[in-house]
DOFI-817090 format. One record per atom (N, C-alpha, C, CB): x, y, z. Coordinates in steps of 0.05 Angstrom, whole numbers, padded with zeros to 5 digits, always signed. Atoms other than C-alpha are relative to their C-alpha. Glycine has a CB too. Example, Ala and Ser with C-alpha at 12.3 -4.5 7.8 and 13.67 -1.06 7.14 Angstrom:
BEGIN
+00018-00024+00000/+00246-00090+00156/+00018+00024+00000/-00020+00001+00025/-00016-00024-00001/+00273-00021+00143/-00015+00022+00014/+00009+00009-00029/
end
This chain:
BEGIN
+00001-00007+00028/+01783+02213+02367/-00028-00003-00010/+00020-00017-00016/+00030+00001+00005/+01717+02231+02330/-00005-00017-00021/-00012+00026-00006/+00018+00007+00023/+01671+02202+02276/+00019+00016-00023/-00035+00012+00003/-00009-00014+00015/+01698+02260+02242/+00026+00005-00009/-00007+00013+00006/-00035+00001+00013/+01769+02257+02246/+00002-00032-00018/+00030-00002+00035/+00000+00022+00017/+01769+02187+02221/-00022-00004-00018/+00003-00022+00015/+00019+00001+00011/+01716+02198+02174/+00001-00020-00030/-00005+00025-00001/-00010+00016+00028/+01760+02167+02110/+00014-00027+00009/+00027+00021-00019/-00010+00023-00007/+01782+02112+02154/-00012-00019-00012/+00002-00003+00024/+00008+00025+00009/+01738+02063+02121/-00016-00014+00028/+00028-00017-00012/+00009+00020-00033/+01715+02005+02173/+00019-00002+00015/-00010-00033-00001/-00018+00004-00026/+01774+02006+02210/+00006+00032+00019/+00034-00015-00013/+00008-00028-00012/+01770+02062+02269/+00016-00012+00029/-00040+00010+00002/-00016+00005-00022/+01828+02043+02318/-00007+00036+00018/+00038-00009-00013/-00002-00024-00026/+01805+02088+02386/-00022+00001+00002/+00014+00031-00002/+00026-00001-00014/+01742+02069+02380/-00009-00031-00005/-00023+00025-00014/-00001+00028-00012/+01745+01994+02403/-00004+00000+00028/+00025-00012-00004/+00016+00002-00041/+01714+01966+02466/+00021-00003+00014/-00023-00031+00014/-00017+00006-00013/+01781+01940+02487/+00037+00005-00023/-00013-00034+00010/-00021-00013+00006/+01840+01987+02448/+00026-00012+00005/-00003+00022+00012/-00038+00007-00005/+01902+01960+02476/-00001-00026-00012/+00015-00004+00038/+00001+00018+00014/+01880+01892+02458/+00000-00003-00031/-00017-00008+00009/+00001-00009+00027/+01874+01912+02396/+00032-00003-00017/-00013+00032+00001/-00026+00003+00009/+01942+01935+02385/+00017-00012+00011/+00009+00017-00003/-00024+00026+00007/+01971+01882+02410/+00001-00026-00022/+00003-00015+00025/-00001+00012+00018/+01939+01838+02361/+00015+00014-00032/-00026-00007+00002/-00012-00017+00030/+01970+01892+02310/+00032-00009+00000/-00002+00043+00001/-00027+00005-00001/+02035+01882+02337/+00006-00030-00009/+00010+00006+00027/-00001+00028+00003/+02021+01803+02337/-00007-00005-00039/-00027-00016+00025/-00003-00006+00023/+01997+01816+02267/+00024+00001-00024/-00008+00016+00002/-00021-00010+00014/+02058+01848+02245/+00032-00018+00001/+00001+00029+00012/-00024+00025-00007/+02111+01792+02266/-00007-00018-00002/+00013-00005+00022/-00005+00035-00011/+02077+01730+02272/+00008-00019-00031/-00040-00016+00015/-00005+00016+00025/+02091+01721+02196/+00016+00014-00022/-00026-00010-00012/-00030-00014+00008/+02151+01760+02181/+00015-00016-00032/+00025-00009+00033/-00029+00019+00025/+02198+01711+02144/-00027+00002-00026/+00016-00055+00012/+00008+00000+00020/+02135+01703+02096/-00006+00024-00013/-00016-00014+00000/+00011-00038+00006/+02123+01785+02086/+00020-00002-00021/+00007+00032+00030/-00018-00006+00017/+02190+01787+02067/+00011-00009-00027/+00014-00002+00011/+00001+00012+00026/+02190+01743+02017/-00015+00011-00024/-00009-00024+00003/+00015-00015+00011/+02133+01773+01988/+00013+00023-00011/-00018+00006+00016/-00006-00028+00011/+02166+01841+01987/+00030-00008-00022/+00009+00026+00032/-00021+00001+00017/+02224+01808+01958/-00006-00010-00036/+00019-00021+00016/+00006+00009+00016/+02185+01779+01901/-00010+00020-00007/-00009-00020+00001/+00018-00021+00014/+02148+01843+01885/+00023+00027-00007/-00029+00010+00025/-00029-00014+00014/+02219+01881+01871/+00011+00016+00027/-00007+00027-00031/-00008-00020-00020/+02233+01911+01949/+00024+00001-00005/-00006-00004+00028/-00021+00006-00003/+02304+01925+01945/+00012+00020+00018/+00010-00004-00021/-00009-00019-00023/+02355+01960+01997/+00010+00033-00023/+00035-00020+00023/+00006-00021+00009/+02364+02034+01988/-00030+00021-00019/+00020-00004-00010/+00022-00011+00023/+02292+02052+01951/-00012+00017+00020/-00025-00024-00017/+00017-00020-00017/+02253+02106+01980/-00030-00016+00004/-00005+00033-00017/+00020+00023-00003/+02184+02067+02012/-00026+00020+00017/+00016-00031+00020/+00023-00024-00018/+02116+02101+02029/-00017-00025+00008/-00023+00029-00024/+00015+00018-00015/+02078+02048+02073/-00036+00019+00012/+00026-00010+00028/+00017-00017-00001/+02009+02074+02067/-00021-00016+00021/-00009+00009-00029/+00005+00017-00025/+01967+02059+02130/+00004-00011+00016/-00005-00008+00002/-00025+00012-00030/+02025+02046+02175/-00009-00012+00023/+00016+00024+00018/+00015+00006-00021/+01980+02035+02231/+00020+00013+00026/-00005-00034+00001/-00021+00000-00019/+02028+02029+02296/+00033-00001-00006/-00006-00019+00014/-00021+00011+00016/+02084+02024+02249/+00025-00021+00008/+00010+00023-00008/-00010+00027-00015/+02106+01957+02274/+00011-00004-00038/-00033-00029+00020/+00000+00005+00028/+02112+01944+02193/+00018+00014-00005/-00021+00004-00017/-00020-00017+00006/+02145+02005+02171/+00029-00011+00017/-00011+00029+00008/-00031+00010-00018/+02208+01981+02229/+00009-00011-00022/+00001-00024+00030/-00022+00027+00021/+02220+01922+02187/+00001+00013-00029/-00019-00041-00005/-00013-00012+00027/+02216+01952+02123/+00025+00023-00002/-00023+00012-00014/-00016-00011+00003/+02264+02001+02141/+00018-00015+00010/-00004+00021+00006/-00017+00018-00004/+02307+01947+02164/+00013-00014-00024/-00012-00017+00016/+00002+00011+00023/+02295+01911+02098/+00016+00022-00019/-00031-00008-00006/-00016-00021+00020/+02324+01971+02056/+00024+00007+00002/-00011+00024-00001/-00034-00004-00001/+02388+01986+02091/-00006+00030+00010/+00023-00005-00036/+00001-00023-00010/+02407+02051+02122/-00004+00018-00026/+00025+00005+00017/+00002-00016+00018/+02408+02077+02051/-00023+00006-00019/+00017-00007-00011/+00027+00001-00003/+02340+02069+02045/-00020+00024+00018/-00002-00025+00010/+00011-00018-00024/+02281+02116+02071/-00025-00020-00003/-00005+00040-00004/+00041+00015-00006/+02199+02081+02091/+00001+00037+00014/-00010-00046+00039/+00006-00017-00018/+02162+02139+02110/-00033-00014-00001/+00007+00033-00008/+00028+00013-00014/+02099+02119+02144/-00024+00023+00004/+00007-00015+00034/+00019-00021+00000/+02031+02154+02142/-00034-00018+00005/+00006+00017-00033/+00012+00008-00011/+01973+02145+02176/-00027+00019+00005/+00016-00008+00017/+00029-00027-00004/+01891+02183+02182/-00001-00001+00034/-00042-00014-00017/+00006-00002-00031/+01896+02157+02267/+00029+00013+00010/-00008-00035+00016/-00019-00007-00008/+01937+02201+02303/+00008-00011+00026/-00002+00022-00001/-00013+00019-00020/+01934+02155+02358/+00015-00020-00008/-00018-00013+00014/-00003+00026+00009/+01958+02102+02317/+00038+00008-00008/-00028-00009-00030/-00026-00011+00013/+02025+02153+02292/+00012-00001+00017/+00004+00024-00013/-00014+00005-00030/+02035+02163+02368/+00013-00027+00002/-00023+00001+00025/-00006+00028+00001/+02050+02094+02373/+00024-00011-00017/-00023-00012-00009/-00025-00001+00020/+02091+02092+02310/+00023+00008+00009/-00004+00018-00022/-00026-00013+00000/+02137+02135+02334/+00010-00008+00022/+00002+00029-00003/-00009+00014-00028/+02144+02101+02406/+00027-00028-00020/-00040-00021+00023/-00019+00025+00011/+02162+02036+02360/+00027+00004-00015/-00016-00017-00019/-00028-00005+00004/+02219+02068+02320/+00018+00007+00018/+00003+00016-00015/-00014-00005-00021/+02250+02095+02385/+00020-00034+00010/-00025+00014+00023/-00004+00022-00007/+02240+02025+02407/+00024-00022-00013/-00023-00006-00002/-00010+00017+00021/+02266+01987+02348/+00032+00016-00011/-00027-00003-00027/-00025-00013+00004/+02323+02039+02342/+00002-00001-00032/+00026-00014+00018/-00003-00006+00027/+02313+02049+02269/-00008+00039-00005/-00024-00024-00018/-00004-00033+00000/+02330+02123+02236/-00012+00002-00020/+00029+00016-00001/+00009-00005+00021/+02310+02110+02165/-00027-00002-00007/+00011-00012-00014/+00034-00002+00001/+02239+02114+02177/-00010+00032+00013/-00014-00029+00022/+00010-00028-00012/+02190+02172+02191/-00028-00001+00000/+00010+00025-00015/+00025+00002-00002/+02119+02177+02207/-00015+00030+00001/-00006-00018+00024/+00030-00022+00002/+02061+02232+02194/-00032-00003-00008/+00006+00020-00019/+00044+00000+00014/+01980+02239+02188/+00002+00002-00023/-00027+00030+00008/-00005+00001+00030/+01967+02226+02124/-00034-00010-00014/+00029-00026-00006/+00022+00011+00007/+01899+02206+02084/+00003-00006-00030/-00023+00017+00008/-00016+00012+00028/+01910+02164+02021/-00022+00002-00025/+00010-00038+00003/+00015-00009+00025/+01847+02195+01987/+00006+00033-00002/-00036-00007+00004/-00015-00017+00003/+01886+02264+01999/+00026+00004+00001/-00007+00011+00009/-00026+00003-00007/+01957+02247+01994/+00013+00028-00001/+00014-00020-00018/-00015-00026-00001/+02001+02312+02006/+00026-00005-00013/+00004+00011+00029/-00027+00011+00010/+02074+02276+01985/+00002+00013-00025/+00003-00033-00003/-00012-00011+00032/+02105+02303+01920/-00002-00020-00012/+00031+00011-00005/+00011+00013+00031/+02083+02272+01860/+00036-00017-00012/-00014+00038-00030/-00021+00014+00006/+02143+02217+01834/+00015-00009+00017/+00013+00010-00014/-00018-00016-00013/+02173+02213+01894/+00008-00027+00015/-00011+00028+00016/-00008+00025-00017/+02177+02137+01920/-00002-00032-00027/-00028-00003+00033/-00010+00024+00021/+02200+02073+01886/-00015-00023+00005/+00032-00009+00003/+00020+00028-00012/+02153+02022+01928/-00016+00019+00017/+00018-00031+00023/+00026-00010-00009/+02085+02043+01954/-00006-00035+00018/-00026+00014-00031/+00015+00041-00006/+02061+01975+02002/-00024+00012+00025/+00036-00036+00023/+00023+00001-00011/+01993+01976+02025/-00008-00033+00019/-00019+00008-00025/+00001+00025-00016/+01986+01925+02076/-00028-00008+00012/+00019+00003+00021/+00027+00007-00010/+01905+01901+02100/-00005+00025+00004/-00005-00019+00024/+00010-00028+00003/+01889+01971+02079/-00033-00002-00016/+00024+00019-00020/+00003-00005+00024/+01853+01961+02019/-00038-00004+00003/+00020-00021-00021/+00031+00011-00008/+01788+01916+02054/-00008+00017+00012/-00006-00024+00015/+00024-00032-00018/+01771+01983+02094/-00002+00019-00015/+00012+00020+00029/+00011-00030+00018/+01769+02032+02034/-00023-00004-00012/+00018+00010-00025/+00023-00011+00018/+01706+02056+02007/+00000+00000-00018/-00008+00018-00001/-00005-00013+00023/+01741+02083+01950/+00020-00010-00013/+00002+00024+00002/-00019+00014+00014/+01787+02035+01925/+00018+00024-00025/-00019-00028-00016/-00008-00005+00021/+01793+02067+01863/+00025+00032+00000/-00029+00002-00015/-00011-00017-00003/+01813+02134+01884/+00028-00004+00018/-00018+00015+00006/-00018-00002-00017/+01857+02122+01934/+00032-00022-00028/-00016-00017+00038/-00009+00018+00027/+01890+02074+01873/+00028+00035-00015/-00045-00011-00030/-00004-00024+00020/+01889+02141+01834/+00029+00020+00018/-00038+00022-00004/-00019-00020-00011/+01934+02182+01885/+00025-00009+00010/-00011+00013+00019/-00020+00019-00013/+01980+02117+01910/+00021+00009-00038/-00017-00046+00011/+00000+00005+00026/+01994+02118+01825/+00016+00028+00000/-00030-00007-00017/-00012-00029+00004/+02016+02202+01833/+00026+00004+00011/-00018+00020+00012/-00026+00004-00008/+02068+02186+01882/+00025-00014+00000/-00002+00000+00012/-00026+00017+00005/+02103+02129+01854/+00018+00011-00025/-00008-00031-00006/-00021+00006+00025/+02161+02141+01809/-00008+00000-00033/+00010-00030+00004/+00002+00016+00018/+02162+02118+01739/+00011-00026+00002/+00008+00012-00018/-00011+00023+00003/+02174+02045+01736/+00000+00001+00029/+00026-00004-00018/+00012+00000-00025/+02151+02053+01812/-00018-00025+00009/-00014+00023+00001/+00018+00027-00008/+02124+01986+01844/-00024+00003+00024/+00022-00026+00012/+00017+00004-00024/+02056+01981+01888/-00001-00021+00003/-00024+00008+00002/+00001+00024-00008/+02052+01926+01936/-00019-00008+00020/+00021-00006+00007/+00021-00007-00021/+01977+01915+01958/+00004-00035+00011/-00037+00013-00015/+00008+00029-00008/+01973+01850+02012/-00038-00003+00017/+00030-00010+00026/+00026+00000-00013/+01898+01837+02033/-00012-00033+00003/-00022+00021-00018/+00007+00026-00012/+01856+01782+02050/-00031-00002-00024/-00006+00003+00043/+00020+00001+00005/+01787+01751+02023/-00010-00023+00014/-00002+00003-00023/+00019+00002-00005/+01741+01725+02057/-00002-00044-00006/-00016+00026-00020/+00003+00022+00018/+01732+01666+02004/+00011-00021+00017/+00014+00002-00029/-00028+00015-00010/+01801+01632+02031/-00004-00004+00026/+00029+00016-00003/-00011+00004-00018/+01794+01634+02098/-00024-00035+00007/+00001+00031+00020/+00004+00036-00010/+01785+01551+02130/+00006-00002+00030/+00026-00025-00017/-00002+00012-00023/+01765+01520+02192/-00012-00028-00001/-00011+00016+00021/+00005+00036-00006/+01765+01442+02217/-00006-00002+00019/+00019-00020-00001/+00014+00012+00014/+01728+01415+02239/-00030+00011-00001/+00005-00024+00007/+00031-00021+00002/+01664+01437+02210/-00010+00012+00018/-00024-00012-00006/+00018-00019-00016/+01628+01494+02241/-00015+00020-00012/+00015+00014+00018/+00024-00025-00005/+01567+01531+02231/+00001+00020+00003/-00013+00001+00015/+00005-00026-00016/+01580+01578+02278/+00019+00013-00019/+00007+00001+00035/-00015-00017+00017/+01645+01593+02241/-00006+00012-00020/+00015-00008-00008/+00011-00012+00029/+01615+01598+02176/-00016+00024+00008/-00020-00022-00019/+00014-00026-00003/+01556+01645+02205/+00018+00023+00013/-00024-00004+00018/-00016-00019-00007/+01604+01681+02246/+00018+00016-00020/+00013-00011+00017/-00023-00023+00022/+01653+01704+02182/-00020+00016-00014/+00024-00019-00030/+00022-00020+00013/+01589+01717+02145/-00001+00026+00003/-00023-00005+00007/+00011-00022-00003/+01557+01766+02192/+00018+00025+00007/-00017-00006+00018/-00018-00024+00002/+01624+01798+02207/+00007+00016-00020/+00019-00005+00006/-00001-00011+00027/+01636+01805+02137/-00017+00019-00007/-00004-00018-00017/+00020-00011+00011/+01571+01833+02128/-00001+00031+00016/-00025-00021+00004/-00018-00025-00014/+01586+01876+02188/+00027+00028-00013/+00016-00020+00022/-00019-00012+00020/+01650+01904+02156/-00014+00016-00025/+00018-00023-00012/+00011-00001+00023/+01608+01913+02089/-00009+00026+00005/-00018-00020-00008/+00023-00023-00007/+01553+01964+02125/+00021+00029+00009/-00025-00012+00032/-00023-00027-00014/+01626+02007+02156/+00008+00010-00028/+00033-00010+00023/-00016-00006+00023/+01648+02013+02089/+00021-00023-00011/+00016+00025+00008/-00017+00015+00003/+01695+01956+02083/-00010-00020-00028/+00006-00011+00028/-00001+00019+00017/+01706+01895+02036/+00017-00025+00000/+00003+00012-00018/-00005+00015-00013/+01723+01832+02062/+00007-00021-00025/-00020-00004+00021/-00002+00007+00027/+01726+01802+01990/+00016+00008-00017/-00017+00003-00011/-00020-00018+00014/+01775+01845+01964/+00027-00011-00013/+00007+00020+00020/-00023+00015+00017/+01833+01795+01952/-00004-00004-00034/+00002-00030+00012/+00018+00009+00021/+01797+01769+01893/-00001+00021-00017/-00026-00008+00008/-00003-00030+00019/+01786+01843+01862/+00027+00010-00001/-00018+00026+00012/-00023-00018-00011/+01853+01875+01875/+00017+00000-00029/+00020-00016+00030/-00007+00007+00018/+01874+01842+01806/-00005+00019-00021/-00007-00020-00002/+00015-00012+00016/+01822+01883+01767/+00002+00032+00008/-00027-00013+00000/+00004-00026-00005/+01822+01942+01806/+00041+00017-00004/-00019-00001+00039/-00025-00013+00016/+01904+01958+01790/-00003-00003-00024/+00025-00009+00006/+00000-00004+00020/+01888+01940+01726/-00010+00028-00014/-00009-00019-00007/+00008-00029+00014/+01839+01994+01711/+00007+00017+00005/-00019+00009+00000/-00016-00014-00009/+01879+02034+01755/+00016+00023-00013/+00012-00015+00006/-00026-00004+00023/+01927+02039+01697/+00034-00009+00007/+00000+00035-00006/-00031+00015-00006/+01983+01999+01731/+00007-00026-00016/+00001-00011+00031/-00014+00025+00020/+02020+01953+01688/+00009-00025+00013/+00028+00009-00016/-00014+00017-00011/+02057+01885+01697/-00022-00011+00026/+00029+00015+00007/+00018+00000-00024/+01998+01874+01747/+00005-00039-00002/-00040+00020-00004/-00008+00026-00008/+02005+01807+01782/-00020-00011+00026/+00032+00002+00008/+00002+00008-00025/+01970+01775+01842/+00004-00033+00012/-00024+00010+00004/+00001+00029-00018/+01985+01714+01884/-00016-00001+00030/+00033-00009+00007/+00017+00009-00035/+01960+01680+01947/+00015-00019+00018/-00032-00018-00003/-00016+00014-00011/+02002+01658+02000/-00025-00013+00018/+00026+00017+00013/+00026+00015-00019/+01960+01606+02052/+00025+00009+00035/-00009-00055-00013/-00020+00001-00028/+01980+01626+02123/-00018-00022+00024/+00004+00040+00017/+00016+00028-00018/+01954+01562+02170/+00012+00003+00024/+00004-00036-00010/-00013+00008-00017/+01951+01546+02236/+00020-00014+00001/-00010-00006+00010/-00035+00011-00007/+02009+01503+02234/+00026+00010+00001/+00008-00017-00016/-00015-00026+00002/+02052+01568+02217/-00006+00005+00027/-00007+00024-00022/+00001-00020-00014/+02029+01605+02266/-00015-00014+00031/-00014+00024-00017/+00015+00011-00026/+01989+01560+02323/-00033+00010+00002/+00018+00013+00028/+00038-00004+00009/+01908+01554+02320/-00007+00031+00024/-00029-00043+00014/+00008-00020-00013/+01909+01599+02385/-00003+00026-00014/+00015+00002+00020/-00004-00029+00016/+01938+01656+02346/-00018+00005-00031/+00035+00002-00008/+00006-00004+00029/+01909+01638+02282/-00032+00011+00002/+00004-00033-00020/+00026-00015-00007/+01833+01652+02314/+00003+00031+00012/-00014-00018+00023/-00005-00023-00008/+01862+01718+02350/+00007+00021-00014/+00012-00002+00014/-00009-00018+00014/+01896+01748+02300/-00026+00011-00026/+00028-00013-00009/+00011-00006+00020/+01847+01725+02239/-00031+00000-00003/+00012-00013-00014/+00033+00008+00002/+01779+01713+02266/-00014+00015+00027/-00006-00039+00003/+00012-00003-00023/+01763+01738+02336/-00007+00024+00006/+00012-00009+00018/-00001-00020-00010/+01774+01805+02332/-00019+00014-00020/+00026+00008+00005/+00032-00010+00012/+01710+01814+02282/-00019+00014+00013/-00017-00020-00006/+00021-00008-00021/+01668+01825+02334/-00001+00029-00002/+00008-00009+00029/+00005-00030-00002/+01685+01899+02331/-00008+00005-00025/+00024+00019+00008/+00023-00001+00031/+01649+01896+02259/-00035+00005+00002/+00002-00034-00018/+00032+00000-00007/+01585+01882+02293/-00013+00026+00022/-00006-00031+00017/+00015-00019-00019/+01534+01931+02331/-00008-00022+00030/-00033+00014-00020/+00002+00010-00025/+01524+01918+02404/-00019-00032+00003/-00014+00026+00015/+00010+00010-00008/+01471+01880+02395/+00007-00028-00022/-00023+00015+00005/-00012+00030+00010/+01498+01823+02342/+00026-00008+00016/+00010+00001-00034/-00027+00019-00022/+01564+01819+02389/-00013-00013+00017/+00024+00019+00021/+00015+00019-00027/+01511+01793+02441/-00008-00024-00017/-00032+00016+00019/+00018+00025+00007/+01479+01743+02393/+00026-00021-00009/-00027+00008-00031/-00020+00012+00009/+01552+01723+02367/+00012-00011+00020/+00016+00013-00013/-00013+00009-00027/+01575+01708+02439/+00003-00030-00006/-00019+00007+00028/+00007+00027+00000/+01542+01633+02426/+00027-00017-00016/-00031-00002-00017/-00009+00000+00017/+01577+01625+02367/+00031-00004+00005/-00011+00018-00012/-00031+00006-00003/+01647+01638+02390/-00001-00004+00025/+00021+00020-00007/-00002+00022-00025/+01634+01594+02446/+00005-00029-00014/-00034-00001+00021/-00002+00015+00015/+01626+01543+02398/+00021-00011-00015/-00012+00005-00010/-00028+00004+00019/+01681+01558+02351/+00026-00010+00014/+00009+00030-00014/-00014+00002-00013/+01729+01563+02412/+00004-00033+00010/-00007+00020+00016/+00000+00035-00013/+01708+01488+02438/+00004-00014-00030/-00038-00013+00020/-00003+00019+00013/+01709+01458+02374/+00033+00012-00010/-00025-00007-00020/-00029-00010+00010/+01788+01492+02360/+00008-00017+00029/+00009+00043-00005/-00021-00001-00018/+01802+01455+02428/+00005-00044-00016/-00014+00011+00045/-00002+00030+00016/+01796+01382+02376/+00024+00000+00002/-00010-00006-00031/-00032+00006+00009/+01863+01350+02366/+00008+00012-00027/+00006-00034-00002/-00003-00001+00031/+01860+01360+02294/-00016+00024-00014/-00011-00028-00013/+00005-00032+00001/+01835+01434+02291/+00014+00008-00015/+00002+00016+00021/-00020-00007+00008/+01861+01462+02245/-00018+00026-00024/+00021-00029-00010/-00001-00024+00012/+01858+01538+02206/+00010+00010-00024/+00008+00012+00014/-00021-00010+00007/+01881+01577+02153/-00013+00030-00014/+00018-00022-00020/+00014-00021+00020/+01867+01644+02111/+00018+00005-00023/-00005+00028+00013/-00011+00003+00027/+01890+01660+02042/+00005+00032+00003/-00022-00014-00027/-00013-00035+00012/+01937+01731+02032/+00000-00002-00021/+00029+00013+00004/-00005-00008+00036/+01925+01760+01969/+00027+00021+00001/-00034+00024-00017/-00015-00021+00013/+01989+01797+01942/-00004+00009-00024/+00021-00007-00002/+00004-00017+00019/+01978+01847+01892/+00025+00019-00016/-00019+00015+00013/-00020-00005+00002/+02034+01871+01855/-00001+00022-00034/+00016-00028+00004/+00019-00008+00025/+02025+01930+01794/+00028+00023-00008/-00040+00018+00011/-00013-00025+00012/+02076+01981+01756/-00011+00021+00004/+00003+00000-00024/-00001-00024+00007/+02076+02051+01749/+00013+00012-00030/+00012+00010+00022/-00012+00002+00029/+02090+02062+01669/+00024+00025+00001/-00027+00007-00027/
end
């Protein structure tokens, strides 16, 4: 896949990773290792069974499954995605997962195609830190919901995320990834805004919280794999070589007894008037 096909992808460019499969298995590991707390989330932000659900940025649609699980057969998720490698995939996992009320297509959420009113929950899931264009893509999520239509953005910042015991390397390492991310287009800070940016939006009822997801949830192994390690594809060839040190470092001091992780989910939660 080119430059050019993913051109609106933002910083994230699944198919052009040094090591692809790894990748999406951290997506898959992503997408389950903190389930019971998703759901909660979606349950607090109004998901209910039967609503029509546009999951924008599906990825592998490991996500979309469960939400169409979450809704009931009387329910639809349709899933939409700019990597068509990534839809491939999608549609392996509904096979997999034996769910019907879902559906997946290419899709780009600064040209949405969907009919205007047409879904009751919009949920943007670690979308939001790879757009460029926040705003717009805002503007067209806002065309397809409903009236009285709920968006449900979850992202991350930056700010929140914690490691024990002190490290350097860690700290420089989120930095320059961050900073990395920054130069693709991304925004690694974005929890923190997400508040302001549905507001001007013109979404009502706007809300955000922050769940803490810690190693002790999830196990420090996973909590570096899922939320820290896989930066590296942020950087140009030649800072992944200088970062090598660094997460040599981080790795030995996570092997302490008392190691311990966490990062902060922003939920974002906004009407449609």
């Amino acid at each position: 896949m080119t430059d050019d096909t993913l051109a609106d992808a933002g910083s994230y460019k699944f198919g052009q990773f040094e090591k692809n499969a790894e990748e999406l298995e951290r997506l898959k590991l992503q997408a389950t290792i903190a389930l019971d707390t998703e759901k909660k989330a979606w349950e607090t932000a109004g998901l209910q069974p039967g609503m029509q659900v546009l999951d924008i940025a599906c990825g592998p649609g490991f996500t979309a499954c469960e939400l169409a699980k979450f809704i009931g057969e009387t329910g639809r998720v349709t899933g939409v995605d700019i990597n068509e490698e990534l839809i491939a995939v999608a549609h392996q996992a509904k096979a997999s997962e034996g769910v019907e009320n879902v559906a997946f297509s290419s899709g780009n959420v600064y040209e949405l195609t969907l009919p205007e009113n047409s879904f009751d929950f919009v949920y943007a899931r670690f979308v939001f830190q790879h757009l460029e264009k926040p705003q717009l893509a805002l503007k067209n999520i806002l065309k397809v919901l409903k009236p009285g239509g709920v968006l449900c953005v979850l992202d991350i910042d930056d700010n929140w995320t914690s490691f024990a015991p002190e490290s350097d390397a860690f700290v420089k390492f989120i930095r320059n990834a961050g900073a990395g991310q920054k130069r693709k287009g991304g925004n690694r800070l974005i929890g923190s805004q997400l508040f302001g940016l549905l507001s001007d939006a013109g979404f009502s009822n706007v809300s955000t919280r922050i769940h803490p997801i810690t190693s002790e949830e999830i196990g420090l192994r996973y909590f570096l794999g899922v939320a820290v390690l896989f930066r590296m594809e942020f950087l140009s060839k030649l800072q992944k070589l200088l970062a090598l040190p660094q997460l040599r470092k981080i790795k030995k001091a996570a092997e302490a007894p008392n190691a311990w992780g966490s990062v902060g989910v922003f939920v974002s939660t906004g009407t449609k008037v």
